[in-house]
C-alpha positions, -999 to 999 in steps of 0.1 A, spaced: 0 0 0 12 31 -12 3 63 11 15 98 24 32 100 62 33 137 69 64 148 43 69 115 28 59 92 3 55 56 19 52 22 7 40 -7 32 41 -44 22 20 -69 37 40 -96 32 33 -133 35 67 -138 54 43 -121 84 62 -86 87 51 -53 73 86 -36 60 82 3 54 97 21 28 103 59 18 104 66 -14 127 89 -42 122 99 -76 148 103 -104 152 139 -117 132 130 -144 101 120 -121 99 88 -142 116 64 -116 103 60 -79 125 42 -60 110 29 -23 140 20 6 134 -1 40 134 23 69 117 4 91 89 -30 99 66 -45 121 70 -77 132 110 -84 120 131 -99 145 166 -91 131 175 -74 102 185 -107 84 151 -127 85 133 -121 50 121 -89 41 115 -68 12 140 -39 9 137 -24 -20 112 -14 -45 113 3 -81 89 13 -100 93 26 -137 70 49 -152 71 40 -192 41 56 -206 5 62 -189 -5 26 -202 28 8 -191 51 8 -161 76 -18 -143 79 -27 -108 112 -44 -93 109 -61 -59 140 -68 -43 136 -94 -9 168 -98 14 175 -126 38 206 -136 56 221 -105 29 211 -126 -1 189 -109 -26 160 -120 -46 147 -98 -74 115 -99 -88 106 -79 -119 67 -72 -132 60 -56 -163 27 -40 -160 5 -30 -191 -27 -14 -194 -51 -35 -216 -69 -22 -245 -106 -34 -256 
């Protein structure tokens, strides 16, 4: 979920690992790249149990945008990558 806390941009993940990571987001100088860092989460013991940390989302067109999800446990990364399109009827 994708919502405003006071000055920031922030995304939440519900995850199905059972924690809720936080992240604040950036945007390139273009505006077309909005990039979402862990600050914080509910219900994660340590820093190395599995979380998302990272997500990226690309802004293509108004019909087409890509979303990297990036999940770190025990400093091991997992990417994810969605390319999301708008259909036409």
């Amino acid at each position: 979920m994708i919502h405003v806390d006071g000055n920031r941009l922030v995304l939440t993940h519900y995850c199905s690992a059972g924690n809720q990571p936080r992240m604040k987001a950036t945007t390139s100088p273009d505006g077309r790249t909005i990039t979402f860092n862990f600050f914080d989460a509910a219900n994660l013991k340590t820093s190395s149990e599995g979380h998302m940390e990272r997500v990226v989302i690309k802004l293509l067109s108004p019909d087409h945008h890509t979303e990297e999800w990036i999940f770190v446990e025990d400093g091991r990364e997992g990417k994810n990558l969605f390319d999301m399109r708008r259909g036409r009827s």
